[in-house]
DOVOBA-457724 format. One record per residue (C-alpha): x, y, z. Coordinates in Angstrom, 2 decimals, decimal comma. Example, Ala and Ser with C-alpha at 12.3 -4.5 7.8 and 13.67 -1.06 7.14 Angstrom:
<pts>
X|Y|Z
12,30|-4,50|7,80
13,67|-1,06|7,14
</pts>
This chain:
<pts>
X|Y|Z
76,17|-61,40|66,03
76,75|-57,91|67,88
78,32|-56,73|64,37
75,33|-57,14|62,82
72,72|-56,00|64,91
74,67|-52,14|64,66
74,36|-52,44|61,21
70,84|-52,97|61,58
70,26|-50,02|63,38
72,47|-47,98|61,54
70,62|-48,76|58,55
67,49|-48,28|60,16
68,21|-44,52|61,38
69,58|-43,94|57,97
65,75|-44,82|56,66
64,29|-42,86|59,35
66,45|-40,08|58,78
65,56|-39,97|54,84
62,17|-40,39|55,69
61,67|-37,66|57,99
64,01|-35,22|55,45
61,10|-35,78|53,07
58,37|-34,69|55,53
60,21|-31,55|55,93
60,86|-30,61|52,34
57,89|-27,93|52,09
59,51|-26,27|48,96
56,41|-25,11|46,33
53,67|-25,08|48,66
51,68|-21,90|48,84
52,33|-20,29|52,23
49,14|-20,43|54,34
47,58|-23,40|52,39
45,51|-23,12|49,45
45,90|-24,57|45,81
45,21|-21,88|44,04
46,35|-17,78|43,72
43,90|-14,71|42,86
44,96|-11,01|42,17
43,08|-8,42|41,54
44,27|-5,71|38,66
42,80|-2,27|37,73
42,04|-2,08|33,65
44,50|1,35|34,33
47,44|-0,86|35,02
50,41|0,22|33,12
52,68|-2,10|31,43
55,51|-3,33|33,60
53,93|-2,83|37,04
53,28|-5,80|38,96
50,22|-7,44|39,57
51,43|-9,47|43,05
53,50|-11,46|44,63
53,48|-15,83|44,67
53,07|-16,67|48,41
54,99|-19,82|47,60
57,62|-21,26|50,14
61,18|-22,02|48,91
63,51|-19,19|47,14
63,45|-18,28|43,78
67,39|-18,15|43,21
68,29|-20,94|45,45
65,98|-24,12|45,87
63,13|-23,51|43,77
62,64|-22,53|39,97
59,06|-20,64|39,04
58,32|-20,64|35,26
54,53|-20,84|33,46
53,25|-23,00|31,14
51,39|-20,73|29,05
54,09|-19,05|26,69
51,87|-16,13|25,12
50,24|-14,70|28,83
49,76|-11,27|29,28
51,62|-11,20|32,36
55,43|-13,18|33,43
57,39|-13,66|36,34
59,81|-10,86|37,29
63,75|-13,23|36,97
64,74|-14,18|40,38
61,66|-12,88|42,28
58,08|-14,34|42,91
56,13|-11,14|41,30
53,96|-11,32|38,45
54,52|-8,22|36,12
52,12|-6,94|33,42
53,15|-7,32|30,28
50,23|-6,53|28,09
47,35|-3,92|28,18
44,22|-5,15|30,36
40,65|-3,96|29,77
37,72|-5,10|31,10
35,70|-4,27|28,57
37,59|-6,85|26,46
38,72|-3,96|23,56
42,34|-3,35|24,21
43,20|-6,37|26,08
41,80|-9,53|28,25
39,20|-8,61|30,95
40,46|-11,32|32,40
43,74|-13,60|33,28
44,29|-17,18|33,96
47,60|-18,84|34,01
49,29|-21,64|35,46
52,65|-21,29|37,62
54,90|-24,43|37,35
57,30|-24,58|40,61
59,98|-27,07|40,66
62,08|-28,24|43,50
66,09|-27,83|43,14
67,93|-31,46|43,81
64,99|-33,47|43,68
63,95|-35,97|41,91
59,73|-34,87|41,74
57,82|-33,39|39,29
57,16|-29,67|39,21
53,46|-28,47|41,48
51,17|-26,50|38,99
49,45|-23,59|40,79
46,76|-21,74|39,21
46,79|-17,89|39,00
44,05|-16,00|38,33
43,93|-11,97|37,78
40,37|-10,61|37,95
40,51|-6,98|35,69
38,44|-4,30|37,90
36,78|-1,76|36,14
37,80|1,94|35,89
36,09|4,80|34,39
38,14|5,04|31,23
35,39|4,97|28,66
33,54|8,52|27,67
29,76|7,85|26,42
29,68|7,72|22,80
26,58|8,88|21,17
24,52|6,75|18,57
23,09|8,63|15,37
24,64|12,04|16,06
24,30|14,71|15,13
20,95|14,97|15,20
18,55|17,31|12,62
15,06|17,59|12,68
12,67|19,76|11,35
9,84|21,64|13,54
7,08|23,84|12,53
6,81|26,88|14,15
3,39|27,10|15,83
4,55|23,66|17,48
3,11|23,63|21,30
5,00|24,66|24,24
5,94|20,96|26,26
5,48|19,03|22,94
8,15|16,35|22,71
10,51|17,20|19,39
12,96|14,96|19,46
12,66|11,30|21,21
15,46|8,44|21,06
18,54|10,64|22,02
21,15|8,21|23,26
24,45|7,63|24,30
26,16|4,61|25,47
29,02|3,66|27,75
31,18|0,91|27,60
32,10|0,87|30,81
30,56|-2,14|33,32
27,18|-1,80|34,47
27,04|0,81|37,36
28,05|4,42|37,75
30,84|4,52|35,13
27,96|3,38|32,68
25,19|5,30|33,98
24,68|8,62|31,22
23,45|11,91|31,91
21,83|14,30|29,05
21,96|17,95|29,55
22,09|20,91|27,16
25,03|23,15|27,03
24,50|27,41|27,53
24,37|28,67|24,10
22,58|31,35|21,67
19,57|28,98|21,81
19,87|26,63|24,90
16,74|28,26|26,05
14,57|26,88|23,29
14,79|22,93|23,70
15,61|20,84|27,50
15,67|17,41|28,49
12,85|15,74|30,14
14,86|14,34|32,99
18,46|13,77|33,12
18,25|10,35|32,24
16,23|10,65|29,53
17,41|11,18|25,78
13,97|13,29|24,76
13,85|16,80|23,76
10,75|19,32|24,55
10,24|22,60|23,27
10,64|25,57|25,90
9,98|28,61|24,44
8,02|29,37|21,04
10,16|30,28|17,84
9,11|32,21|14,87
10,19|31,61|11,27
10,31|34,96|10,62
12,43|35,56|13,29
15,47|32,29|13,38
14,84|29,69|10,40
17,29|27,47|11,55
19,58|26,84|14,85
21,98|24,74|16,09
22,08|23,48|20,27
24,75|21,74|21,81
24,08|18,89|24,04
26,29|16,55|26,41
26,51|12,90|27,88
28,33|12,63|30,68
28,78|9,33|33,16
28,90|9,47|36,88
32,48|8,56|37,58
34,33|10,47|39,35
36,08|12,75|37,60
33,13|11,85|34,68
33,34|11,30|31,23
31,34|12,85|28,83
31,11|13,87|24,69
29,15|16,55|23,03
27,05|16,50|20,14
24,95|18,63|18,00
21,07|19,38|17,53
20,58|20,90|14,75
16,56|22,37|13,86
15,30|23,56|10,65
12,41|25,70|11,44
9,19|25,23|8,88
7,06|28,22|8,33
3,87|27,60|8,97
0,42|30,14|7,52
0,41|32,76|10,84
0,84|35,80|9,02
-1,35|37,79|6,81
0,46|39,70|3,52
1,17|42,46|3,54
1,28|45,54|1,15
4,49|47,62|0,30
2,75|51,03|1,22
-0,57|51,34|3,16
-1,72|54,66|1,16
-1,39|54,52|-3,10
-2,16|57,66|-5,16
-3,31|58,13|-8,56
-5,06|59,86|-10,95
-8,71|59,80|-12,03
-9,08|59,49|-16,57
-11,57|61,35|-18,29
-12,60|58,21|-19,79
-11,32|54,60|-19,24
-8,18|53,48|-19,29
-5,33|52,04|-16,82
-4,69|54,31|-13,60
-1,04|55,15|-13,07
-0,21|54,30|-9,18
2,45|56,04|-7,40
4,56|56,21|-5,83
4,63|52,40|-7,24
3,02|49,81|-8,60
0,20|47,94|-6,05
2,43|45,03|-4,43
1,67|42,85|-1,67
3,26|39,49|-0,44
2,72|36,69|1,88
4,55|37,22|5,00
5,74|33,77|5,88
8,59|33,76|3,82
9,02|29,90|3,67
5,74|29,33|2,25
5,45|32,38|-0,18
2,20|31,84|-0,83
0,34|33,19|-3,98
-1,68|36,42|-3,63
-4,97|37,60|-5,34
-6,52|41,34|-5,57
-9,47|42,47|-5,37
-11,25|45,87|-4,80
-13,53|46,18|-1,75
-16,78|48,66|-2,00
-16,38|51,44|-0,55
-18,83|53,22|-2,32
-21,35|50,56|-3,11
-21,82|49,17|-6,50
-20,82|52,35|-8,45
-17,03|51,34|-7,49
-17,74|47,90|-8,70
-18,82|49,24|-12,41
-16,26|51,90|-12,41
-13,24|50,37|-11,77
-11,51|46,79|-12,03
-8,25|45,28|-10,67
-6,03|42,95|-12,22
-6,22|40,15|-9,66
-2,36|39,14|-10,41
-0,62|42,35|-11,24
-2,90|44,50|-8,92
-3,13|47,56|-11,91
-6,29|49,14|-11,63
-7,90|50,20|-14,30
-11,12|52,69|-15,04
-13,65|50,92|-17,43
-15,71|54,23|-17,61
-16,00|58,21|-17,01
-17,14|59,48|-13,71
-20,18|61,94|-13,26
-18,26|63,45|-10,83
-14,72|63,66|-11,61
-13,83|67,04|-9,92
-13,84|64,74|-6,31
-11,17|62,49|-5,26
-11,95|59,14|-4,37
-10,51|56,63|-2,43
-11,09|52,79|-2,70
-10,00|49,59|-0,88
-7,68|46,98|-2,39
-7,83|43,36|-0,95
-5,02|40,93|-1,21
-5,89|37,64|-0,11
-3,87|34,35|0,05
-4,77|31,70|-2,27
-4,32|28,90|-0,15
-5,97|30,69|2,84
-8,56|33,11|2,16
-8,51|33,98|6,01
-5,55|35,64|5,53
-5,44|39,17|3,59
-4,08|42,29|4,07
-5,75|45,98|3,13
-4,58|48,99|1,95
-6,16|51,97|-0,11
-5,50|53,90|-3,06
-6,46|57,92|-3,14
-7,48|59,04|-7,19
-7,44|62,65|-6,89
-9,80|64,66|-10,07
-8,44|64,38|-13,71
-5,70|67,99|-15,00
-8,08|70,67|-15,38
-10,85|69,90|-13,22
-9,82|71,19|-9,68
-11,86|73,14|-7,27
-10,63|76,50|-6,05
-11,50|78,79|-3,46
-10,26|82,37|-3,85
-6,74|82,64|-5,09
-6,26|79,07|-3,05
-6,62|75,92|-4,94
-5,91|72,53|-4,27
-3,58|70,21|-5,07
-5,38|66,55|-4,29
-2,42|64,22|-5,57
-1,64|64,48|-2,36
-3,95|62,91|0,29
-7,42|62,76|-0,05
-8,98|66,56|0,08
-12,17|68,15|-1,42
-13,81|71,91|-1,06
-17,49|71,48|0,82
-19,10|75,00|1,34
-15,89|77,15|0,94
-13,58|74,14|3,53
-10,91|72,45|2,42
-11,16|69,29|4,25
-7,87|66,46|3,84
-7,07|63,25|5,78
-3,89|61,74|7,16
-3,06|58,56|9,09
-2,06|58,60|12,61
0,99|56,88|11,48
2,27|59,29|8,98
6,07|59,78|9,81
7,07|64,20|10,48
7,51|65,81|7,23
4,82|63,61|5,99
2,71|66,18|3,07
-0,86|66,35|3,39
-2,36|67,98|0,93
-0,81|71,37|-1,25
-2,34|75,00|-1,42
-1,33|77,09|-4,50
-1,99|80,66|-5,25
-1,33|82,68|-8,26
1,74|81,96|-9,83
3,24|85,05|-10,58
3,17|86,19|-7,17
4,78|85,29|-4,37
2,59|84,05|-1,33
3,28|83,74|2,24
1,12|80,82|4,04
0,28|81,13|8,11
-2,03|79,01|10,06
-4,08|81,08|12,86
-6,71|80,61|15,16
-5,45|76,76|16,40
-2,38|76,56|18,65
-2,97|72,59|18,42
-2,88|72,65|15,02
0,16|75,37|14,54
2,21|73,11|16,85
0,96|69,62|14,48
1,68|70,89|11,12
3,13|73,90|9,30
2,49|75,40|5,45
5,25|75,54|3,36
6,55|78,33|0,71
4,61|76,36|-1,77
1,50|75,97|0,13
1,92|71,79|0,80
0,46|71,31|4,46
2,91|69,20|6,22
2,85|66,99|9,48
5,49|68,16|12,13
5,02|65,85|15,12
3,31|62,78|15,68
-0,39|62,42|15,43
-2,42|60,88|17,84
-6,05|59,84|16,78
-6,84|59,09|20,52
-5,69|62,32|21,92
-7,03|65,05|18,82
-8,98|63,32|16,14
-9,50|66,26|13,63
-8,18|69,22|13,44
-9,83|72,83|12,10
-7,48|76,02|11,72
-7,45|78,89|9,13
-4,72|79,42|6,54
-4,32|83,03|5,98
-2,24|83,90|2,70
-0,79|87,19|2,43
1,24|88,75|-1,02
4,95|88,90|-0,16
6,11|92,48|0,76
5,86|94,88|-2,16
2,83|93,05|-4,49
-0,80|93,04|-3,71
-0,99|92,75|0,37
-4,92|91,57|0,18
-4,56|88,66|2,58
-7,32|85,57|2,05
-8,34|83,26|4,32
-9,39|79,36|3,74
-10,63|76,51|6,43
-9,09|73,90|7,02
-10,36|70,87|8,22
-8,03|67,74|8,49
-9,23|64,62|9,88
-6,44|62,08|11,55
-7,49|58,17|10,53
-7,09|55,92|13,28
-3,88|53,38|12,31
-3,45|49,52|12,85
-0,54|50,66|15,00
-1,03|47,62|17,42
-1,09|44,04|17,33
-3,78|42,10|19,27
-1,73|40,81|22,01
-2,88|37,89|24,85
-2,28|37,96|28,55
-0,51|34,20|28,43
1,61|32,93|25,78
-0,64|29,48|26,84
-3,49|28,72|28,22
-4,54|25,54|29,61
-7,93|24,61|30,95
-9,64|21,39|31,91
-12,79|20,19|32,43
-13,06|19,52|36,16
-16,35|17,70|36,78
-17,62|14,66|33,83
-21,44|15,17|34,62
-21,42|18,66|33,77
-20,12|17,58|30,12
-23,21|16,70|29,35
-24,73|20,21|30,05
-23,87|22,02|26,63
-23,00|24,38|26,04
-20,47|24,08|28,94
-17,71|27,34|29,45
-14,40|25,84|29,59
-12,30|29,82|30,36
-11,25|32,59|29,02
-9,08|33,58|26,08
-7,63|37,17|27,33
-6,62|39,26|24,71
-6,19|43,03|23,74
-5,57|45,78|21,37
-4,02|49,19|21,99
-5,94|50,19|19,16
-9,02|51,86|20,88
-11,86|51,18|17,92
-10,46|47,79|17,15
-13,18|44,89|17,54
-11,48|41,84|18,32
-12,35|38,27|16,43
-11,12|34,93|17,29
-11,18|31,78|15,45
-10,31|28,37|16,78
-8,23|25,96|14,36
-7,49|22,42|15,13
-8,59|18,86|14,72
-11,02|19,31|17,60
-11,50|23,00|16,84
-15,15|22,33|15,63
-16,34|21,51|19,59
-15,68|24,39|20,82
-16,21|28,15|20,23
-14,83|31,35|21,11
-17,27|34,27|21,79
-16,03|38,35|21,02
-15,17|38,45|24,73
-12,56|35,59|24,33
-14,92|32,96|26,36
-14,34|29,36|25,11
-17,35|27,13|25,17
-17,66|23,57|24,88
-20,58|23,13|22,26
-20,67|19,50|21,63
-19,41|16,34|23,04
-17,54|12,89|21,81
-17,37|9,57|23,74
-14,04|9,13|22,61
-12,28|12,72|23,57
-8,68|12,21|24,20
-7,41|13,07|27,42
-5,98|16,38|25,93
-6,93|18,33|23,49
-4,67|20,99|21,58
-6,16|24,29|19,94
-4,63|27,16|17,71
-6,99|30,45|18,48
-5,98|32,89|16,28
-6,99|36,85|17,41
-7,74|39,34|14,33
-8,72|43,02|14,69
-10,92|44,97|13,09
-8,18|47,39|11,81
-6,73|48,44|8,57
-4,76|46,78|7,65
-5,61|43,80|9,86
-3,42|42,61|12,35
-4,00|38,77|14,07
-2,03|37,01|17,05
-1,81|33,51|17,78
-1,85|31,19|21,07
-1,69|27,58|21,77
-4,87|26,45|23,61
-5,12|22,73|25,81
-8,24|21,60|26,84
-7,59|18,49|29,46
-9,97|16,06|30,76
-9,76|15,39|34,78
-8,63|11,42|35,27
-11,89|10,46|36,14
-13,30|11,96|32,88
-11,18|10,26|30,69
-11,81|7,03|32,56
-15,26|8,08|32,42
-15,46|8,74|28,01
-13,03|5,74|27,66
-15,24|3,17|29,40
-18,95|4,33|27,36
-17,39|2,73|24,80
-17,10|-0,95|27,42
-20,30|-0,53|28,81
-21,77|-0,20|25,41
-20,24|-3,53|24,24
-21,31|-4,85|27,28
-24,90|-4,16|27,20
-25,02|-5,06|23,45
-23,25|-8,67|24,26
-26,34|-9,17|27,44
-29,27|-8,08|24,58
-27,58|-10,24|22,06
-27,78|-13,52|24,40
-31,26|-12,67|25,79
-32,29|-12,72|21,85
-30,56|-15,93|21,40
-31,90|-17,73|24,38
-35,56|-16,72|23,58
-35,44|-17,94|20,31
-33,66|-21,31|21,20
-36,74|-21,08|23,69
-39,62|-20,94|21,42
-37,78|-23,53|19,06
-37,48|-25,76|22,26
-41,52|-25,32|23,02
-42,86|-25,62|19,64
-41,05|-29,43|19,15
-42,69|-29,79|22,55
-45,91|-29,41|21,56
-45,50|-31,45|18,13
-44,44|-33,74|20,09
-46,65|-33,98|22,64
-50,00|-33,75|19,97
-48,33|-36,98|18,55
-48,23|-38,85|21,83
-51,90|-37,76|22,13
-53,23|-39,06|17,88
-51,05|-42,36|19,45
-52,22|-42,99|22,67
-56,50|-42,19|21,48
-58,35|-44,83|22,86
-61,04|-44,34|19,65
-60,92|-45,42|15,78
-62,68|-43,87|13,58
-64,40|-45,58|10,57
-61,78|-46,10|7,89
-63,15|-45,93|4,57
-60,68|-47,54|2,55
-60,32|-51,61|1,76
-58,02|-53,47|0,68
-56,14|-50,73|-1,57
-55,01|-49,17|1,79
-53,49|-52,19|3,45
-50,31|-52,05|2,12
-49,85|-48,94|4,67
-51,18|-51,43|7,44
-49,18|-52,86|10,55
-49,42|-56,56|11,08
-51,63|-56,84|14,41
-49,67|-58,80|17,39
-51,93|-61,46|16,90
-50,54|-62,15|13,64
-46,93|-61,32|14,51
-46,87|-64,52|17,55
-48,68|-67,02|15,16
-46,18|-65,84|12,47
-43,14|-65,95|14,83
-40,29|-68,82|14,39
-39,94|-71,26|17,26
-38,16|-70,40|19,96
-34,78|-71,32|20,90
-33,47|-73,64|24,04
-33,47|-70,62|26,47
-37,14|-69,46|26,05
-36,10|-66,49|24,53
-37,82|-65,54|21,20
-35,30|-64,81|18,18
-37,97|-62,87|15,47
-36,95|-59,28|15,88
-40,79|-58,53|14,73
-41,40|-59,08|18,08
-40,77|-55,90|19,02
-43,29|-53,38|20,16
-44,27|-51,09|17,53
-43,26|-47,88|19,06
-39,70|-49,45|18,16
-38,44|-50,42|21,21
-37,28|-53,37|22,07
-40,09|-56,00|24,20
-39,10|-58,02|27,13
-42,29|-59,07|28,29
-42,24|-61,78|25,51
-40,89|-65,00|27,58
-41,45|-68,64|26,71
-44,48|-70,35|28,35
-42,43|-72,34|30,39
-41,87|-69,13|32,60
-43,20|-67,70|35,29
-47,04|-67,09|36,32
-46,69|-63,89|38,28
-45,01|-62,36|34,28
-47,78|-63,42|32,62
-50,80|-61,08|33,23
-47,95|-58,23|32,46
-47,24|-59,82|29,06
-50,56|-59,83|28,22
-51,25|-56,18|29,33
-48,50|-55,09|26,57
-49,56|-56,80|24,44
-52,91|-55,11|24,21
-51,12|-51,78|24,44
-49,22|-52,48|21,53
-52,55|-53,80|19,63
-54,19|-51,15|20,44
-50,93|-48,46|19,13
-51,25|-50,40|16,14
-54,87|-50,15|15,52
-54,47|-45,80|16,25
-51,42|-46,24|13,69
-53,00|-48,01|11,33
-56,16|-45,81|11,00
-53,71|-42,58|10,57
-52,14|-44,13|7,94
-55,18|-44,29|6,24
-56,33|-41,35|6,59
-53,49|-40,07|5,11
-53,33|-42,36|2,28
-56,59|-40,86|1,32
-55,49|-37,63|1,55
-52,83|-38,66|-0,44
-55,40|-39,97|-3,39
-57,03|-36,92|-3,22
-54,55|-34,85|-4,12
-52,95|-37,32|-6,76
-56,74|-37,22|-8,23
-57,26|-33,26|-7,79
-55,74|-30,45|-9,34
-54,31|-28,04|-6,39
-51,36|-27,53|-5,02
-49,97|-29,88|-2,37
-49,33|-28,13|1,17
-46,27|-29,46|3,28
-48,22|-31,20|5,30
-49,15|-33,24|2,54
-45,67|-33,54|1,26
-45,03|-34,87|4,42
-47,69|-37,40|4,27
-46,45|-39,16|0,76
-42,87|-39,01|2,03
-43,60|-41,09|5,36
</pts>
């Protein structure tokens, strides 16, 4: 009995002892709690580092064994240890590798008899700035004309894009890089991909050029790739042509014939050298008609040619050639051409005699007179004085220090410029040329007057104060008041006799107008004027040849303006919709009122107490109503309920009669029934006689021979 009560508690320690064993055998779990692991791993990671370590209880090389179930993972378990290392590349952008991990850790328990514990893993990819913005489309070309407005937007949709996650790795930045022409073109706003013009360019001067341009991120230290912009410049029609030479010379013919021109043929071309256009020549009157029927130009080759002999062929002349743009007649240039007298016919004075194939010159009561541009370089010849050949002459000017320090005589006699001229500061010039015999012949020394007159050059270009003006129209009631002065165009010439012209071009060019003083007026208005309007005024002077300088003009409407010409248009609508339903309701109005009174002149041929004398019989009674006499005598009997069935019954008006009881009913509905009764005898009776009278009218016309009215047509089809 004692034996086996020990063995009963031996074998019931041995149970508690197993028991509480497997309480304590924590092996697998994660340390902490939890069912689950997270790490966190930079897209930078390098292959072989490691991600983290399991927090799981037990050790590796002794009690527990760690392996995971997924055999392709990105990422294992170091042998022997609890750290995950990287074994693939991780991105999270998803390109290289997985932006994200998720793997399952099996842990099993040495010397027991349980099933591994699965514990999930999961590695969340961060994201680094490892991703440069890559540009979409680039390089970019374009083409831009070359009066294009300052601030005009050239290039829109620039763009760049970043693969990197949403945020400041992502985020791109335009900018232009320092160049030869980084000055021309600049962003909007940093974060903005649209290109404005700067500064103005000039065919003439760059056709094409080429801007580099960057997108950069915000990381720190950023990303960023360059591009190209590359512009083509178009030449647009803001230059006149131009000749080769502003002075030709040639000779007058005793007769007609072709003039030779030196020192080359007449040539002038279109200065915009990308559009080239095609020129035309003409001669311009100097001397009134008698230039037009002595001479003709060819108006492609520009050779002149004399179609008859002069009167007076022993005087240069000098006339005007015009070269004007086909496409633009606004545009021409001017030059002249200086025919000096025919071999044989010049004028001399004395032993001095002229030589006119150079400049312009002529004797006019014993004085040589001659002309020369203010532009005509030193060593420039004027004109040439020749004495007798066979003796050697010596040429001096007196009595003019201006003039002795201007120009000086050659050996030959040729009068030739030796400094600048200045039309402003001397404007002619008078001296003497003595000529003296050279030592040992004749020593009689002669004396001739010279007059030279300097011609004021086209040495300046009109030039304005701003390279842009802007003006704007401040207050919308004064818009009305036309003409209205929006500002003033500045602009001068350093030319002192030069009148200055300007001309507006644009598609809104033709509401304004520029005055000689450079005011621009507002001459006529438009409901629907944009908020800004953009002008080319174009400055020409009144010298030869003609020189012309262009300026972008903007003319802006205040806010409230624009509101103001953008909501006529509204109130107009609006004011046409209120007229269009007052029309609508009057006429529905007088519609209404006319039935009314139909109507109501009906009721009234009804409800006359009066009949007049009918004068048709029996032909007419076919039109007649049965009276309500007739109608109860003629009226089936009535059912069980009192109620009469005949629908005849009714009143004649058509509608329906409930006075008509059975004469079982009650007293008090009697007198009632008989009142209606009457009424409806007496409807009858009007009815009746209308009829008639409209049957006769009806005969009458069937009998006669005129036209039936509607009324009538009416009448036969009731």
């Amino acid at each position: 009995m004692v034996l086996k009560r020990t063995l009963s508690v031996l074998l019931c320690c041995l149970f508690l002892l197993c028991v509480h064993g497997q309480l304590l055998d924590n092996r697998c779990y994660l340390d902490g709690g939890g069912s689950a692991v997270n790490f966190f791993a930079n897209e930078d990671i390098t292959i072989g580092s490691v991600v983290g370590s399991l927090r799981v209880l037990g050790d590796p090389g002794k009690d527990i064994v760690l392996t995971l179930r997924e055999k392709d993972s990105p990422v294992y378990i170091a042998p022997g240890t609890k750290d995950l290392v990287v074994a693939k590349p991780l991105d999270k952008e998803g390109l290289i590798g997985p932006s994200a991990v998720f793997v399952n850790v099996i842990c099993e328990r040495k010397f027991a008899d349980e099933a591994g514990i699965i514990i999930p893993v999961n590695i969340r990819v961060t994201d680094v700035n490892d991703n440069a913005p890559m540009w979409i489309g680039a390089p970019y070309k374009l083409n831009l004309s070359e009066v294009t407005v300052i601030g005009t937007r050239i290039l829109q949709g620039i763009r760049a894009h970043d693969l990197d996650q949403p945020g400041p790795y992502s985020t791109v930045e335009y900018q232009t890089l320092p160049g030869p022409y980084s000055d021309y073109v600049a962003f909007v706003t940093p974060l903005e991909g649209t290109l404005v013009l700067k500064k103005f360019i000039d065919y003439e001067t760059v056709q094409n050029f080429t801007v580099k341009i960057r997108a950069q991120d915000q990381g720190k230290p950023p990303k960023y790739s360059d591009t190209y912009v590359t512009i083509r410049v178009l030449d647009s029609d803001d230059q006149n042509p131009k000749f080769d030479r502003d002075v030709y010379y040639g000779q007058l013919l005793d007769g007609s014939g072709e003039i030779r021109i030196t020192p080359e043929p007449i040539h002038a071309e279109d200065q915009d050298r990308g559009i080239r256009a095609d020129i035309r020549y003409s001669l311009v009157s100097s001397n009134g008609s008698e230039d037009d029927a002595s001479f003709e130009i060819h108006p492609i080759g520009g050779s002149i040619r004399q179609t008859r002999a002069l009167a007076q062929a022993r005087h240069s002349r000098t006339i005007v050639i015009k070269a004007t743009q086909v496409d633009n007649p606004d545009r021409y240039a001017l030059t002249t051409v200086v025919l000096s007298p025919p071999k044989g016919s010049e004028t001399s004075l004395s032993v001095l005699s002229v030589q006119p194939a150079i400049g312009r010159a002529e004797f006019v009561r014993g004085t040589f007179y001659a002309t020369v541009r203010e532009d005509a370089a030193p060593g420039t010849k004027v004109a040439q004085l020749t004495g007798r050949a066979d003796v050697p002459t010596r040429y001096t000017i007196t009595d003019s220090p201006p003039a002795l320090e201007q120009f000086r005589v050659g050996p030959g006699g040729e009068i030739i410029v030796a400094k600048p001229l200045h039309f402003r500061r001397t404007p002619q010039y008078s001296f003497t040329i003595e000529s003296s015999p050279e030592a040992g012949a004749d020593r009689n020394a002669t004396r001739t007057n010279v007059v030279i007159d300097v011609l004021p050059a086209n040495m300046w270009e009109p030039r304005f104060r701003k390279p842009f003006y802007s003006f704007s129209i401040d207050n919308p009631l004064h818009v009305q008041q036309l003409p209205m002065l929006v500002g003033r165009i500045e602009a001068a010439d350093g030319d002192r006799t030069d009148e200055l012209s300007f001309v507006l071009k644009g598609n809104y060019s033709h509401l304004f107008r520029v005055d000689p003083y450079g005011n621009l007026w507002l001459v006529s208005n438009r409901t629907d004027l944009p908020v800004a309007m953009r002008l080319l005024a174009t400055v020409t002077d009144s010298g030869t040849p003609q020189k012309s300088a262009t300026v972008p003009v903007v003319v802006k409407l205040r806010p409230e303006t624009a509101s103001l010409t953008s909501n006529l248009l509204i109130v107009n609508i609006v004011v046409a919709c209120v007229l269009g339903v007052l029309v609508i309701g009057g006429f529905v109005r007088c519609v209404y009122r006319r039935r009314k009174r139909k109507v109501s002149s009906a009721e009234q041929i009804v409800g006359a107490g009066t009949v007049p004398p009918l004068r048709h019989g029996a032909d007419s009674n076919r039109f007649l109503l049965q009276r309500s006499e007739q109608r109860l005598m003629e009226r089936p009997a009535m059912h069980g309920n009192g109620r009469l069935t005949d629908c005849a019954a009714s009143s004649t008006l058509g509608s329906d009669n409930q006075d008509f009881v059975d004469h079982d009913g009650e007293n008090s509905r009697r007198p009632h029934n008989a009142r209606a009764l009457e009424r409806e005898e007496l409807a009858g009776q009007n009815l009746n006689h209308l009829l008639l009278q409209w049957q006769e009218k009806y005969d009458e016309k069937n009998n006669g021979t005129e036209d039936m009215s509607i009324d009538d047509k009416l009448i036969v089809y009731f």
